[in-house]
VOPAGU-2260 file (C-alpha; in pm, 1 decimal, decimal comma):
REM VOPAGU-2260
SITE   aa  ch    i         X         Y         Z
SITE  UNK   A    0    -300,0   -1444,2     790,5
SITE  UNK   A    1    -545,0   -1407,8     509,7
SITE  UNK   A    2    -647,2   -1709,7     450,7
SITE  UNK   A    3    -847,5   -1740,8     756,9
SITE  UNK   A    4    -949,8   -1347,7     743,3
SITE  UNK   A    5   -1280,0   -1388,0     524,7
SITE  UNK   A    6   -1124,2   -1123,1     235,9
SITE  UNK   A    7   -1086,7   -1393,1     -28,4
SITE  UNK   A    8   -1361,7   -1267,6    -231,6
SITE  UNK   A    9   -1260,1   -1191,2    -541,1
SITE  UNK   A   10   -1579,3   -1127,7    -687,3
SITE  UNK   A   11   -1645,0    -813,5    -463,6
SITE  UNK   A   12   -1304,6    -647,1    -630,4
SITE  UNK   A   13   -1380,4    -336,2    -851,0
SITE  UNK   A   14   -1180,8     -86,7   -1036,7
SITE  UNK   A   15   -1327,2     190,5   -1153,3
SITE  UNK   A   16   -1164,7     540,8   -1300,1
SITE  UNK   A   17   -1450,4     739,7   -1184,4
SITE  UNK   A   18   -1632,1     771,3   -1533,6
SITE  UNK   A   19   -1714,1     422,8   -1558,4
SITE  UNK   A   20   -1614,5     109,2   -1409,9
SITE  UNK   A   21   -1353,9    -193,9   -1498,6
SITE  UNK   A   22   -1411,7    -522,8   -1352,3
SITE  UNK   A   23   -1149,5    -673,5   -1260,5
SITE  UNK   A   24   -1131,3   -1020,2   -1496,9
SITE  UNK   A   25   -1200,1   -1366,7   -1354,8
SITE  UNK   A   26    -913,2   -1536,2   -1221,3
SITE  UNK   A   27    -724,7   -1219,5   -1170,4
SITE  UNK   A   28    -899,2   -1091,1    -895,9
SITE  UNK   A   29    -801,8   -1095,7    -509,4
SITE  UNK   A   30    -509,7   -1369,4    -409,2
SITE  UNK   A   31    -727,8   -1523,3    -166,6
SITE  UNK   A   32    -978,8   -1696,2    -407,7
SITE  UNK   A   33    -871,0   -2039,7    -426,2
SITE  UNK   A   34   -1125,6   -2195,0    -738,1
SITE  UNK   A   35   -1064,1   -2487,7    -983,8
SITE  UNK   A   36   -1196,5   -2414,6   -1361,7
SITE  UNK   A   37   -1556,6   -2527,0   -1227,3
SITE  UNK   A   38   -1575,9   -2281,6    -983,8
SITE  UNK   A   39   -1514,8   -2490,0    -651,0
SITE  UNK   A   40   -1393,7   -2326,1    -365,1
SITE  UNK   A   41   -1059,7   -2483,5    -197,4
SITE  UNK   A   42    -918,6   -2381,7     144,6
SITE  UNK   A   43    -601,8   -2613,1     120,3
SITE  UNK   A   44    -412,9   -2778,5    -147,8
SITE  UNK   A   45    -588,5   -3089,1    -177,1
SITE  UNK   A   46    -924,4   -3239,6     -36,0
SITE  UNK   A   47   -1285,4   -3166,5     -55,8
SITE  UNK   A   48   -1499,2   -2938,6    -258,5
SITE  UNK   A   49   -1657,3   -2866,3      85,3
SITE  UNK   A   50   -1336,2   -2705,0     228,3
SITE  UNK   A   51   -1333,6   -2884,6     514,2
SITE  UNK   A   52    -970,8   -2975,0     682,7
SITE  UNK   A   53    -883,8   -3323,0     824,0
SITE  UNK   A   54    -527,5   -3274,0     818,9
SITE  UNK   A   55    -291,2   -3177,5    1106,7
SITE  UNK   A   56    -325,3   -2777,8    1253,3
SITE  UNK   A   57    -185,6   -2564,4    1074,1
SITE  UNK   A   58      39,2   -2822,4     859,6
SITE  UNK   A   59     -80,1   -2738,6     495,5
SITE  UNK   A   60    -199,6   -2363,9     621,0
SITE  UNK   A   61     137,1   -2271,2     634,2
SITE  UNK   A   62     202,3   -2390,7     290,5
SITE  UNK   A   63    -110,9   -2259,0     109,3
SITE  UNK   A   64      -0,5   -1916,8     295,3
SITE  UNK   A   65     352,0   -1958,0     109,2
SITE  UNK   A   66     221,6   -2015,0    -218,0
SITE  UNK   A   67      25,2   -1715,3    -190,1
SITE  UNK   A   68     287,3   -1505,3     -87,0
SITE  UNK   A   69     452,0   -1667,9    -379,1
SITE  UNK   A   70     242,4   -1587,9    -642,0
SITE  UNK   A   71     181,6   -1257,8    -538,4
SITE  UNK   A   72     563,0   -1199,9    -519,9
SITE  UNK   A   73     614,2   -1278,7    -898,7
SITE  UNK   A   74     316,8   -1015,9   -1024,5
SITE  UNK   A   75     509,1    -814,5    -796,8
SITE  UNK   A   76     853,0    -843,3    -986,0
SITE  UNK   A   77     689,8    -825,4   -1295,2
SITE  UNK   A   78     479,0    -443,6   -1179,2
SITE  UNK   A   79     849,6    -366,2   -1016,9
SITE  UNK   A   80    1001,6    -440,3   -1396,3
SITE  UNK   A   81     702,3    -258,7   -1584,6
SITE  UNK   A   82     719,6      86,5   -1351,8
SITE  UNK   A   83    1127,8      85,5   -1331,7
SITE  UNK   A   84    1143,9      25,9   -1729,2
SITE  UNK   A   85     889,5     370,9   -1767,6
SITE  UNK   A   86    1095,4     565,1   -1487,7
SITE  UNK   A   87     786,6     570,4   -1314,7
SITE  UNK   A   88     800,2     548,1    -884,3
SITE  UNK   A   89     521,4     421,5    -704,6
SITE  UNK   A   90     527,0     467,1    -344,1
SITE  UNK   A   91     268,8     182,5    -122,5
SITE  UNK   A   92     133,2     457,8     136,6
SITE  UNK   A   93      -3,1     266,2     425,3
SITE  UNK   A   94    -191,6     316,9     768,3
SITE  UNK   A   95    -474,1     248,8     988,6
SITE  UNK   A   96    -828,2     380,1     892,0
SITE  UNK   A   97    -774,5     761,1     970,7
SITE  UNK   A   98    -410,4     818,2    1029,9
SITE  UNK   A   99    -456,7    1064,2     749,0
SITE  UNK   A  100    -333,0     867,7     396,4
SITE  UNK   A  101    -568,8    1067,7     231,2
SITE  UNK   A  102    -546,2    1437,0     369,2
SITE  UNK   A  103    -150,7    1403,5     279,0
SITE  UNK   A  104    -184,1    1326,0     -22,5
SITE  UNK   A  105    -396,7    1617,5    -116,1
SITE  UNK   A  106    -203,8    1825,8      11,8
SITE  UNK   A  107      94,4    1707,1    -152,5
SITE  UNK   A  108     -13,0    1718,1    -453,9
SITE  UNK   A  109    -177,1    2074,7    -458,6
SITE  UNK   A  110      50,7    2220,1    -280,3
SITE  UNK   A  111     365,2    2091,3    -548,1
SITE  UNK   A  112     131,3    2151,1    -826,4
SITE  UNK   A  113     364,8    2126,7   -1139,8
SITE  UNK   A  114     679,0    1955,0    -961,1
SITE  UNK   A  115     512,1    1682,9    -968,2
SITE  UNK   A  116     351,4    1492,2   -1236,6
SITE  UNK   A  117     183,3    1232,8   -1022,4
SITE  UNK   A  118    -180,1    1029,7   -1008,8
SITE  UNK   A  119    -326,7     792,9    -776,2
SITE  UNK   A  120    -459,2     423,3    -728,9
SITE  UNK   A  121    -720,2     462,9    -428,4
SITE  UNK   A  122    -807,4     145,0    -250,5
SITE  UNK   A  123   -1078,1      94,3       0,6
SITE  UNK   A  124   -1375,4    -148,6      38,4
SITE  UNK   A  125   -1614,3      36,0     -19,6
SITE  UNK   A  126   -1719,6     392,8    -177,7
SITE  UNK   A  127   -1501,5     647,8    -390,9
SITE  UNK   A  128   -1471,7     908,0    -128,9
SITE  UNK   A  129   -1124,0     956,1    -113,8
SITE  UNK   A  130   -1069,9     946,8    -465,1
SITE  UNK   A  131   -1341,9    1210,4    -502,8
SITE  UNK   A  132   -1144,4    1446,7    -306,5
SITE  UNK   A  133    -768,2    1310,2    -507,6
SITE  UNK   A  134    -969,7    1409,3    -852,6
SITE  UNK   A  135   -1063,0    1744,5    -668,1
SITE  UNK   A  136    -667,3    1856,6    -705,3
SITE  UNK   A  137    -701,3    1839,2   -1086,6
SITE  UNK   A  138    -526,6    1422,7   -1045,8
SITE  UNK   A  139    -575,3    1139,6   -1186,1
SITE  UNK   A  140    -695,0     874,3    -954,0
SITE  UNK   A  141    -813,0     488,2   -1009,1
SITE  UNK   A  142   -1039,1     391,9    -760,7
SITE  UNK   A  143   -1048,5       7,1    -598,7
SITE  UNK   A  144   -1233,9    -108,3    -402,7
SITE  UNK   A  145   -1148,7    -465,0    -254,0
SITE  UNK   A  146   -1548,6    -561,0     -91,2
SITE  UNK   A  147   -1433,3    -794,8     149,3
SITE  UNK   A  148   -1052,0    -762,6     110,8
SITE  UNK   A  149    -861,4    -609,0     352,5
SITE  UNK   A  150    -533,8    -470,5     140,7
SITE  UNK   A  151    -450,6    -431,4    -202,0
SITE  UNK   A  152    -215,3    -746,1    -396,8
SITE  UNK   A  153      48,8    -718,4    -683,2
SITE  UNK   A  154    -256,4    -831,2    -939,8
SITE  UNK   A  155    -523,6    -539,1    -833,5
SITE  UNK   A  156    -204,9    -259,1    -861,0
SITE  UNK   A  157    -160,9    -412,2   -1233,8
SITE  UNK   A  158    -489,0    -337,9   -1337,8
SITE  UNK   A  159    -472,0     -50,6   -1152,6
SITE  UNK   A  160    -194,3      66,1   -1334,1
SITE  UNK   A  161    -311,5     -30,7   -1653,9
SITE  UNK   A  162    -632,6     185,7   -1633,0
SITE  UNK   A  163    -426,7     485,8   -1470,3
SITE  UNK   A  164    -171,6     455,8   -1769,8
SITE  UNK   A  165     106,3     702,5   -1581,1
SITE  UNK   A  166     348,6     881,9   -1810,6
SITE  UNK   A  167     713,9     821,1   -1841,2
SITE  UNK   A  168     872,0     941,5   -1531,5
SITE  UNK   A  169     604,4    1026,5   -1328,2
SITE  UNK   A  170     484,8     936,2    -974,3
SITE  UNK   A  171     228,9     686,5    -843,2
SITE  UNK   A  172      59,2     703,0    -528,2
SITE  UNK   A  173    -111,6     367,3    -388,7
SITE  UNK   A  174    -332,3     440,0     -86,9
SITE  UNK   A  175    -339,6      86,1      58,2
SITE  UNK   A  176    -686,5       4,8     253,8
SITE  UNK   A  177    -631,2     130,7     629,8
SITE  UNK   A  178    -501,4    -159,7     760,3
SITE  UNK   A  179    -225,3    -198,7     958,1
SITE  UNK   A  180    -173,9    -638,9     908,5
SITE  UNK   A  181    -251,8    -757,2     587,1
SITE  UNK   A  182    -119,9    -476,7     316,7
SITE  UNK   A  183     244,8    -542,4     486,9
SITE  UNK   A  184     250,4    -885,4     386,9
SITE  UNK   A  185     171,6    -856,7      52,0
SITE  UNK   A  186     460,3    -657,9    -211,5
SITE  UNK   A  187     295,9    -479,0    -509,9
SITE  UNK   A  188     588,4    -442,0    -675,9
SITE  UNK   A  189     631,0     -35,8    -519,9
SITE  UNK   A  190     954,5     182,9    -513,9
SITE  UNK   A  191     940,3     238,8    -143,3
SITE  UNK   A  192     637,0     147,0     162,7
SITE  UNK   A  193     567,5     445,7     354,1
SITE  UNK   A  194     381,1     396,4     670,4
SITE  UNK   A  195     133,2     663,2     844,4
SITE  UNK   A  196     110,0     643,1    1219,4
SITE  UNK   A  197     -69,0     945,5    1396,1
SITE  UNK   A  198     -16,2    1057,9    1759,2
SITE  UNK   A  199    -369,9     976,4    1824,2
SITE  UNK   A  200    -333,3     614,9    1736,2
SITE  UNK   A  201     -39,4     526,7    2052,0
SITE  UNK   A  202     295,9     541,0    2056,0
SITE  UNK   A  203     320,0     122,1    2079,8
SITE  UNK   A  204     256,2      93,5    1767,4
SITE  UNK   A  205     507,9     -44,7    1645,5
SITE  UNK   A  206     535,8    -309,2    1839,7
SITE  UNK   A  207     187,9    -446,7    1860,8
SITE  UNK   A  208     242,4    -431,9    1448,8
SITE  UNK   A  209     609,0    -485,2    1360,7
SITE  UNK   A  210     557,4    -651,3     994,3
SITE  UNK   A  211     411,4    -340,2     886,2
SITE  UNK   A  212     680,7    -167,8    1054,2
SITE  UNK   A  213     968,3    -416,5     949,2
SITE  UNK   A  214     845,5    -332,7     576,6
SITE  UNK   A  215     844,1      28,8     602,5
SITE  UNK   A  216    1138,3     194,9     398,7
SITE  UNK   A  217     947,2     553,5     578,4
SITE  UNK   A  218     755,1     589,0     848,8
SITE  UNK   A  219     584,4     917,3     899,1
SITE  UNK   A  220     418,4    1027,4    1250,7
SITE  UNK   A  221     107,5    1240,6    1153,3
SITE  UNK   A  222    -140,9    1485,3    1342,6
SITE  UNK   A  223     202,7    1634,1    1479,5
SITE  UNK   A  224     -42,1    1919,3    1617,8
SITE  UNK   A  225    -237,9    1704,5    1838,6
SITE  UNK   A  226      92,3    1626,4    2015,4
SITE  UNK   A  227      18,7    1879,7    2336,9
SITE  UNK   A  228    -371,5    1672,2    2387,2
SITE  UNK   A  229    -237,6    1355,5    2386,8
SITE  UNK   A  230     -15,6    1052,1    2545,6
SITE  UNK   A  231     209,7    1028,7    2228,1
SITE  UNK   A  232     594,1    1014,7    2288,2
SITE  UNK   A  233     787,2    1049,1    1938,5
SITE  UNK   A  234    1153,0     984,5    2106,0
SITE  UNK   A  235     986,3     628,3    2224,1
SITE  UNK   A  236     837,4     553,7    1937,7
SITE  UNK   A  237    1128,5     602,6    1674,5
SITE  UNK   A  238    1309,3     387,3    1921,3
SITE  UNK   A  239    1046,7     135,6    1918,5
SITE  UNK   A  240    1069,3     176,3    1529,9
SITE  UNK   A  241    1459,7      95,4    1547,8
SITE  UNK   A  242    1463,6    -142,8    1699,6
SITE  UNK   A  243    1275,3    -366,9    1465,2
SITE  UNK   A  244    1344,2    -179,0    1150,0
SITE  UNK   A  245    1692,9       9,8    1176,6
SITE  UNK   A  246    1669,9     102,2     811,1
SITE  UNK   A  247    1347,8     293,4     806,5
SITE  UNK   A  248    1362,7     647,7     763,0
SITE  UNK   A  249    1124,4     867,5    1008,8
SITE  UNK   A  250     947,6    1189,6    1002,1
SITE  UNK   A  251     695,6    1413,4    1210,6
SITE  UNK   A  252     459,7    1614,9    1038,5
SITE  UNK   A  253     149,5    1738,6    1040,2
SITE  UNK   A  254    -107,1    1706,0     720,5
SITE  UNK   A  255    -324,7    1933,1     847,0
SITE  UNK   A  256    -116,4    2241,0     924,9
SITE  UNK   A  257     171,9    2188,4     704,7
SITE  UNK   A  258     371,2    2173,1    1018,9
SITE  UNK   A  259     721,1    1912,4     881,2
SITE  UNK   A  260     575,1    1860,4     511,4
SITE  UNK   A  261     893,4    2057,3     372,9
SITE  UNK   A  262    1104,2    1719,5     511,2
SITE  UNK   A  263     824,3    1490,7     319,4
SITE  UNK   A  264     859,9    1667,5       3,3
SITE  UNK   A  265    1230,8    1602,1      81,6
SITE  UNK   A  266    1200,3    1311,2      96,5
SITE  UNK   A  267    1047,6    1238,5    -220,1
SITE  UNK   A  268    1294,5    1493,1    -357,1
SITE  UNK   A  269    1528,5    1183,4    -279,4
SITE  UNK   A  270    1824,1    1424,8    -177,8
SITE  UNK   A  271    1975,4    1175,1      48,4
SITE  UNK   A  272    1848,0     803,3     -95,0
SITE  UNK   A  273    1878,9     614,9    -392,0
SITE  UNK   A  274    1571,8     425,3    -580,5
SITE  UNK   A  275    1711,2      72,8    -671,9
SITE  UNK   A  276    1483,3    -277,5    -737,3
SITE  UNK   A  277    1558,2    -521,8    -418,2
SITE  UNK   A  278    1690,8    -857,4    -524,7
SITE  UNK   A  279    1453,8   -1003,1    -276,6
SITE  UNK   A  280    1154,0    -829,1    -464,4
SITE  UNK   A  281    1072,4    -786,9     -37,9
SITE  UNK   A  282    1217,6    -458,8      42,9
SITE  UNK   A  283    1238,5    -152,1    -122,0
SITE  UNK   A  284    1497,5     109,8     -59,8
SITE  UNK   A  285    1439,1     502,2    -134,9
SITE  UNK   A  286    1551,2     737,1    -439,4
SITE  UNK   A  287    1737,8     970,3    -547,5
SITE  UNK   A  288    1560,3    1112,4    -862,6
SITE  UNK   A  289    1439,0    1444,3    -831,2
SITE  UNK   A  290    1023,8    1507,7    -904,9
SITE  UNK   A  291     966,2    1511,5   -1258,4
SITE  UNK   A  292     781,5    1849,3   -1369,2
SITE  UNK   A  293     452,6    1840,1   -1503,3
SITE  UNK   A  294     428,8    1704,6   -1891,8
């Protein structure tokens, strides 16, 4: 997991609305930082300043992993409890670098202009280039960017939230860093995880990444139009899909011909699915409220 990844820098963690920047406060940074009140670095529970490990493998990894998880899980019932108590639905959109997160959602939201009333919380590690071309559609977007982290937590979405300040009913879009481990393991408190896998990327998948594929309440195959240059089967991998996640929906589309987008803005339509808080705060399930027009 993370804690043996190298993205526990917290200091390297920056939000920024595009006019100006908003550090992200002390202590409230990236879940991996593991610091007393002087500043000294832990890698387990107990022990040395030093970080060094004399205890059994992988005994008190395991635990410092579940607190982690923990923590993160309550920040992520109390974002769940601060977006369902506005009406507003955040949907975690998640890939690998270049499956096309970012050319969807541009489309998206230019192309159902005032249908929906949505903005964006961008992360990456570096840079503001997808969020400069999110703020080209006329959007609000939040950029973060994580330095050495490799997914966004429950804590960054708060203060991502709280410098986006969505209206009442509107959507949220969270562009997780490409990543296809570490932003599966970690809830942010979002209506629904919707997973990007494009036809140049394999058709396996899902099985040499099942958490991310276990967590996905929608999985969308993208760069449907590359489909006659390349080794991609979609019948194999939906069944690869079901079999590890029964419950996820499943689409084919692509972003960059508009081939299948009319079943994506379905989806979010929510003709068929029903937006309700999981009692695990783990797993999402989809809606049913239509878009919200544009205040």
């Amino acid at each position: 997991m993370c804690t043996t990844c190298g993205c526990g820098d917290e200091a390297g963690t920056r939000i920024s609305n595009l006019a100006g920047e908003l550090q992200t406060p002390p202590g409230q940074g990236h879940l991996h930082s593991h610091a007393d009140e002087h500043g000294r670095t832990y890698t387990h529970e107990h022990g040395h300043a030093d970080g060094h490990h004399h205890a059994a493998a992988g005994t008190e990894t395991v635990v410092l992993e579940q607190n982690l998880l923990a923590k993160n899980d309550l920040l992520a019932a109390t974002n769940r409890g601060w977006l369902a108590g506005r009406g507003v639905r955040a949907f975690n959109v998640m890939s690998s670098p270049g499956a096309g997160k970012t050319t969807l959602l541009v489309r998206t939201l230019t192309e159902l202009g005032g249908r929906l009333d949505a903005g964006v919380i961008e992360g990456d590690q570096e840079t503001s280039l997808d969020a400069d071309r999110i703020r080209a559609t006329g959007r609000p977007v939040i950029q973060i960017n994580t330095g050495a982290g490799c997914h966004l937590d429950a804590d960054m979405l708060r203060h991502g939230l709280d410098a986006l300040s969505p209206e009442p009913g509107s959507t949220v879009f969270i562009e997780n860093v490409g990543n296809l481990v570490c932003p599966a393991l970690f809830d942010l408190g979002e209506t629904a995880k919707v997973v990007i896998v494009s036809v140049t990327e394999g058709d396996d998948k899902p099985q040499k990444y099942p958490h991310m594929f276990m967590a996905a309440d929608l999985v969308i195959v993208n760069k449907s139009d590359l489909l006659p240059y390349v080794d991609f089967d979609v019948d194999l991998c939906l069944r690869r899909i079901r079999q590890i996640n029964p419950r996820a929906e499943f689409l084919t589309l692509s972003a960059a011909t508009g081939e299948g987008l009319a079943a994506w803005y379905g989806w979010l339509d929510g003709a068929t699915s029903q937006a309700a808080a999981p009692t695990s705060g783990k797993r999402s399930v989809p809606l049913t409220a239509s878009l919200t027009e544009a205040h």
